[in-house]
C-alpha positions as CSV (number, residue, x, y, z in Angstrom):
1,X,12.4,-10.7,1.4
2,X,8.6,-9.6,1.6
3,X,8.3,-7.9,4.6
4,X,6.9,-4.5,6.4
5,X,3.5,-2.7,5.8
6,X,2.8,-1.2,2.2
7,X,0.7,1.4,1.3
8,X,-2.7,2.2,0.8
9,X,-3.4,0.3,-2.0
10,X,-2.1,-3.0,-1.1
11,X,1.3,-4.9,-0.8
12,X,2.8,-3.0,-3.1
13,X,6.5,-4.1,-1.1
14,X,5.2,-7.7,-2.2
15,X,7.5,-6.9,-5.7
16,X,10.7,-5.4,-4.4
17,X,12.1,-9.0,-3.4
18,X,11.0,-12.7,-3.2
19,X,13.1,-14.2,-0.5
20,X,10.8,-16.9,1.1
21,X,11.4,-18.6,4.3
22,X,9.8,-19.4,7.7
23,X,7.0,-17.7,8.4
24,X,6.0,-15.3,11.6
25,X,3.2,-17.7,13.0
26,X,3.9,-21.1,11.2
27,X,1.9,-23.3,9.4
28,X,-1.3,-24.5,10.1
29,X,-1.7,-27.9,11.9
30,X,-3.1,-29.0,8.7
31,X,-3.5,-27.9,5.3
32,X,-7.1,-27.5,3.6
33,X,-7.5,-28.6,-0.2
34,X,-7.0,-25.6,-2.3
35,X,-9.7,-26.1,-5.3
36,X,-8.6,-23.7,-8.2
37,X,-10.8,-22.7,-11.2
38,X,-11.4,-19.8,-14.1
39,X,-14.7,-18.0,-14.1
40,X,-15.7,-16.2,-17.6
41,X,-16.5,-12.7,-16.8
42,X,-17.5,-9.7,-19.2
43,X,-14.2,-8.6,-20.8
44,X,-12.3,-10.9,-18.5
45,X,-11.4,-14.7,-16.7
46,X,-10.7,-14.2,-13.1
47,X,-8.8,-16.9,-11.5
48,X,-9.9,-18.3,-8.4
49,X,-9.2,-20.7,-4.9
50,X,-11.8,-21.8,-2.5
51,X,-10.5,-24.0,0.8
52,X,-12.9,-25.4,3.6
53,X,-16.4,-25.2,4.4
54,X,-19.2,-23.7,5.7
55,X,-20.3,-19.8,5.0
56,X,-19.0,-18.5,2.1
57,X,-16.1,-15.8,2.9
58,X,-15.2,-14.1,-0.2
59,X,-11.5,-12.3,0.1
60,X,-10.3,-9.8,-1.5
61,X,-6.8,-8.3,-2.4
62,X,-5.5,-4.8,-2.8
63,X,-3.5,-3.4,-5.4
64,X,-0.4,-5.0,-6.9
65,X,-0.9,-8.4,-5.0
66,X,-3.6,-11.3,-5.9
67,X,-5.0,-14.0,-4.1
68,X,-1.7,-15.1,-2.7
69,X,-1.5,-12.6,0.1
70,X,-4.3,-14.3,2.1
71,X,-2.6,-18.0,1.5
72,X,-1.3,-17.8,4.7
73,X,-4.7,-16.7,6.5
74,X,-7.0,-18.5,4.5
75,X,-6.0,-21.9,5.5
76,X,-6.8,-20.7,9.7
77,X,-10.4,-19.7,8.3
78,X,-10.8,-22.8,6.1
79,X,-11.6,-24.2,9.4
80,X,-15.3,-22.0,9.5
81,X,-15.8,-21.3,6.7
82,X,-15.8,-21.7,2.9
83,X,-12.9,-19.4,1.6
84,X,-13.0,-17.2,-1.8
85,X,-10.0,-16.0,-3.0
86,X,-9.2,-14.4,-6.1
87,X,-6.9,-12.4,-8.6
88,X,-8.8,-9.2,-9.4
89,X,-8.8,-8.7,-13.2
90,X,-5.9,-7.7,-14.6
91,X,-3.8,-8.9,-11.6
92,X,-1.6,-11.9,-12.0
93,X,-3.7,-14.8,-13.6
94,X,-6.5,-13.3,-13.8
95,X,-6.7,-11.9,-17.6
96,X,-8.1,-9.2,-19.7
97,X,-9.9,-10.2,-23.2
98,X,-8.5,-7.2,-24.8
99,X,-6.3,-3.8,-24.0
100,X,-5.4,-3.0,-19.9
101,X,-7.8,0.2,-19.5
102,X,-8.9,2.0,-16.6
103,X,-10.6,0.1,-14.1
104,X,-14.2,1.1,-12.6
105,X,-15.7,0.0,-9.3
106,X,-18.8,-1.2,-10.4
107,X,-17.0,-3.4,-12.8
108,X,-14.6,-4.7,-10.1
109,X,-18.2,-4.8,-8.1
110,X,-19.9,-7.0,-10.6
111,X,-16.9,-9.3,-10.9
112,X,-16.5,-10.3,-7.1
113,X,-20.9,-10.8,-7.6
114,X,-20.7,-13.2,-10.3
115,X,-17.8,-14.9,-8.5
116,X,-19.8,-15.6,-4.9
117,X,-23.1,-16.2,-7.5
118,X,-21.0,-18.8,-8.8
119,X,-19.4,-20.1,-5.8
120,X,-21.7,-19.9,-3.0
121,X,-25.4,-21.1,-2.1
122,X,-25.9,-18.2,0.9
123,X,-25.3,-14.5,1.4
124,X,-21.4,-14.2,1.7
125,X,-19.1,-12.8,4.2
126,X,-16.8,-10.3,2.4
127,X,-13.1,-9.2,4.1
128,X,-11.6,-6.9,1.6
129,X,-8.0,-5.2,2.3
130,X,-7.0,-1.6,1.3
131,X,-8.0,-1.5,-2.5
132,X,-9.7,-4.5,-2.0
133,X,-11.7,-2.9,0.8
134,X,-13.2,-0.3,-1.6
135,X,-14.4,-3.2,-3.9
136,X,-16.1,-4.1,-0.3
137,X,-17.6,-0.9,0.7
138,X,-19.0,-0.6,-3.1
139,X,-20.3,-4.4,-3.1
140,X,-22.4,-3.5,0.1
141,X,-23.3,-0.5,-1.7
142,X,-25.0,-2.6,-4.5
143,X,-25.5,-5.9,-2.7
144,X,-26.1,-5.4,0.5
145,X,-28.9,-7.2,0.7
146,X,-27.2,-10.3,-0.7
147,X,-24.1,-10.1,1.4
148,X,-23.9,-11.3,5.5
149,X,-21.1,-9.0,7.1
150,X,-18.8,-6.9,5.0
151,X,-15.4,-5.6,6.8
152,X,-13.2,-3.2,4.8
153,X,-10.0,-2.9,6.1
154,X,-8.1,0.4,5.8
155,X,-9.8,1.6,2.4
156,X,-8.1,4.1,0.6
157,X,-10.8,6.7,0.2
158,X,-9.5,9.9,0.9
159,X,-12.5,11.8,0.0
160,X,-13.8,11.6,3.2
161,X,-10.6,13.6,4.2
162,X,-11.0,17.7,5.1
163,X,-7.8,17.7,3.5
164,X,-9.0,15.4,0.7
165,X,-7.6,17.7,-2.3
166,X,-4.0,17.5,-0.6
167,X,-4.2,13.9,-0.2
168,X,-5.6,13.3,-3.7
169,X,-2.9,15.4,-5.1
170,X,-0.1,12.8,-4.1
171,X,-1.3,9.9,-6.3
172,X,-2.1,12.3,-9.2
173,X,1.1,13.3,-8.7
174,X,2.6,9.7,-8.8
175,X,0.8,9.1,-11.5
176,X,2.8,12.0,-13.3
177,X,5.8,10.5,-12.6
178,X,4.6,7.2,-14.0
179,X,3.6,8.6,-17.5
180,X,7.1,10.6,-17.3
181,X,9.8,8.8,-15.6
182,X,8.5,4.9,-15.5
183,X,7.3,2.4,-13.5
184,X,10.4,2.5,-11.1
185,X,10.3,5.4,-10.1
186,X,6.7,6.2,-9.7
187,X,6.7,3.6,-7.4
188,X,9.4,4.2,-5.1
189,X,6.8,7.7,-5.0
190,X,3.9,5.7,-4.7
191,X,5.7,3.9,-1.5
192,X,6.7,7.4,0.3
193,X,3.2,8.0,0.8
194,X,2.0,6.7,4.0
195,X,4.6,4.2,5.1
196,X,3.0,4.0,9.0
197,X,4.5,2.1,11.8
198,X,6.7,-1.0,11.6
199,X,5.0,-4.1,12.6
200,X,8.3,-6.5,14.2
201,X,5.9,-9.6,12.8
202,X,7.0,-8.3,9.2
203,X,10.2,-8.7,9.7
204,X,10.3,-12.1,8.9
205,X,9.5,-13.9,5.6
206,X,6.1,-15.2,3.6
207,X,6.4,-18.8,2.7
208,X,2.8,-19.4,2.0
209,X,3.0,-19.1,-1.9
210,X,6.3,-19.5,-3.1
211,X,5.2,-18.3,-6.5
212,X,3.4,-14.8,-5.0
213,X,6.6,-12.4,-5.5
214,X,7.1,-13.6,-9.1
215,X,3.7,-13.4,-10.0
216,X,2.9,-9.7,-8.2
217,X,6.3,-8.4,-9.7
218,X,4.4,-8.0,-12.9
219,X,1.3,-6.2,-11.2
220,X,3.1,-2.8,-10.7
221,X,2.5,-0.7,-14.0
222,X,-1.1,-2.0,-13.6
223,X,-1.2,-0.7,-10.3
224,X,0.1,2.6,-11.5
225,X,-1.4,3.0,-14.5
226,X,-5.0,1.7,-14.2
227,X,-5.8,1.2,-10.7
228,X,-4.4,3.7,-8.3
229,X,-6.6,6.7,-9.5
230,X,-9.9,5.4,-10.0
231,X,-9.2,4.0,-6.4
232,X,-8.3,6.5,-4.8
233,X,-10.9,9.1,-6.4
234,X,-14.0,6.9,-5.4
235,X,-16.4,8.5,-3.2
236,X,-18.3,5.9,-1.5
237,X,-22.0,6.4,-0.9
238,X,-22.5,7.2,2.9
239,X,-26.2,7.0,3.0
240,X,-26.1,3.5,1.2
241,X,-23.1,2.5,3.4
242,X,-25.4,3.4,6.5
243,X,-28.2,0.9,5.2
244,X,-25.6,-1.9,5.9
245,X,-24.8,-0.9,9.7
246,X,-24.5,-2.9,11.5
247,X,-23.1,-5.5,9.2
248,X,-20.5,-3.4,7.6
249,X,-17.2,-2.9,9.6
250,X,-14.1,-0.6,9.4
251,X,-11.3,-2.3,10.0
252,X,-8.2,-0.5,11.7
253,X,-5.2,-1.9,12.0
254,X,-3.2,-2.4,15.7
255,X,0.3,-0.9,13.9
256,X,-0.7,2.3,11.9
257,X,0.0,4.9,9.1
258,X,-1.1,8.6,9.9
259,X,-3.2,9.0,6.9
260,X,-4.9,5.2,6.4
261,X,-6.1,6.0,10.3
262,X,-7.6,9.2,9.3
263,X,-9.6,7.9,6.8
264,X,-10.9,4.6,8.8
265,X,-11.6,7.2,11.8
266,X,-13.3,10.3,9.7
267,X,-15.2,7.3,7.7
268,X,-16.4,5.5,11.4
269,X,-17.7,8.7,12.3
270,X,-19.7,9.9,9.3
271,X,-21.4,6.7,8.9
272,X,-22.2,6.6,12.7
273,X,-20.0,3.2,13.5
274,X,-17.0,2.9,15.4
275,X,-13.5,1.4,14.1
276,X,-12.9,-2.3,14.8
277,X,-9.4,-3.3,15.9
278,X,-7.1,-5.9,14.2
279,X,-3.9,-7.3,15.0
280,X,-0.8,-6.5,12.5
281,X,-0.3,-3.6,10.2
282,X,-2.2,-2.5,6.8
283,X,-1.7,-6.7,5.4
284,X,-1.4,-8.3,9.4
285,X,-3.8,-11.1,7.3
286,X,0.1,-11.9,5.9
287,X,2.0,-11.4,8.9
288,X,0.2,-12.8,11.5
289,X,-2.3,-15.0,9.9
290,X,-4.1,-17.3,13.2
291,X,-4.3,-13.8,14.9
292,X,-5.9,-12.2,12.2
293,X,-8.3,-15.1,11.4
294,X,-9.2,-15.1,14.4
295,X,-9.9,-11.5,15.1
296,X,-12.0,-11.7,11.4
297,X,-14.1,-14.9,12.8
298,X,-15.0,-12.8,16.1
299,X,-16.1,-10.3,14.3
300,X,-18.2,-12.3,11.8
301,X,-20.0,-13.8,14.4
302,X,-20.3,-11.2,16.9
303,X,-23.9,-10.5,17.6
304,X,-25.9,-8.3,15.4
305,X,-23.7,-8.2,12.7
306,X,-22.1,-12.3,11.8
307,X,-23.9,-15.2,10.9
């Protein structure tokens, strides 16, 4: 069954079981066309869905998921705009041309530009969730000028910390375990991290892509082994972040982990901004998809930062 909050890279629970059934909220009244396509990127082929119409929204995915974890909240914002989902390279069905290596942000930066280049006529919208959200706060690093509002929900970035070496020192340590003891059991570490508070709308089950929990499954050494560090080791740019205000947001989830709240909080207040609310846990965008969408659509058009 895929339920409760993961951690601070992304729905990492998404692998431990695929049991799919009725979901918290339901299904939309009616289901926008979900146009799929490959886009040939330097060293990779990124898979990708768009739905609806109107501004572009890109979406993006954290760590050890794809595209699939915003198939249930895509098809509420379908409705406003034009929706961009994709796998991030190396995820799921979105392939490398040659051997997995480390990945870099401005790599994963350039990729999600080429894709809205490809996709949209105007500035995007960009929503991107715990790793996801870092390739957010780097594309408005780099692009800010050719983005609308960018909101990065609880990004792992724990070099903003006071305590950043001690925080730093669990994934390093994780990734110890990887390279000595496997894939299982670095991440049943990985998972200890910051598991937060329980969110009852997880409880249930996640019918919106029946094949996500296969398809994730084989995300977790990728995760581990090329991901989580250069992650969680970025140290975003505050003075280039600050250029964006106010159309970059922090987004804080309404059920909470101790350390994913410190970061959105210490990172709010370095860059001068305050913390937006939304409903659910660190992935509410699976759990409670109408009340997320419509929590992201307020805050894209809210004034002085939306369309």
């Amino acid at each position: 069954m895929l339920t409760r909050r993961t951690l601070l890279l992304g729905s990492a629970a998404a692998v431990v079981a695929t049991s799919l059934g009725g979901c918290a909220e339901g299904p939309a009244a009616s289901r926008p066309e979900v146009r799929t396509g490959y886009l040939r990127v330097p060293g990779a082929r990124l898979y990708y869905e768009t739905r609806g119409s109107g501004p572009p929204l890109l979406m993006i995915h954290g760590g050890a998921t794809d595209a699939g974890s915003f198939a249930a909240t895509a098809p509420e914002l379908a409705a406003h705009y034009t929706v961009i989902t994709y796998d991030r390279r190396g995820n799921s069905r979105s392939r490398l041309d040659g051997q997995p290596a480390d990945l870099r942000l401005d790599r994963q930066a350039e990729d999600a530009a080429l894709l809205v280049e490809a996709l949209a006529d105007t500035p995007p919208h960009v929503f991107g969730s715990s790793g996801g959200a870092i390739v957010a706060l780097e594309l408005a690093t780099r692009y800010r000028d050719r983005l609308g509002t960018v909101v990065a929900h609880e990004p792992p970035v724990p070099a903003v910390l006071a305590d950043a070496a001690a925080q730093q020192a669990k994934y390093e340590a994780v990734h110890r375990t990887y390279r000595t003891r496997g894939v299982q059991a670095a991440f049943e570490q990985f998972m200890t991290i910051d598991p937060g508070q329980d969110d009852p709308a997880a409880d249930g089950d996640y019918p919106a892509d029946p094949g996500f929990g296969g398809r994730v499954e084989g995300n977790r050494e990728f995760l581990l082994a090329h991901e989580m560090l250069p992650f969680t080791r970025y140290r975003p740019d505050l003075a280039a972040l600050r250029a964006k205000l106010p159309a970059l947001v922090l987004g804080l989830g309404r059920y909470r982990a101790e350390v994913a709240t410190r970061v959105v909080l210490t990172l709010a207040d370095r860059l001068g901004t305050e913390a937006t609310p939304f409903p659910g846990d660190h992935t509410g965008y699976m759990w409670r998809p109408r009340e997320f969408a419509q929590a992201l659509h307020a805050t894209l058009t809210r004034p002085g930062g939306g369309q």
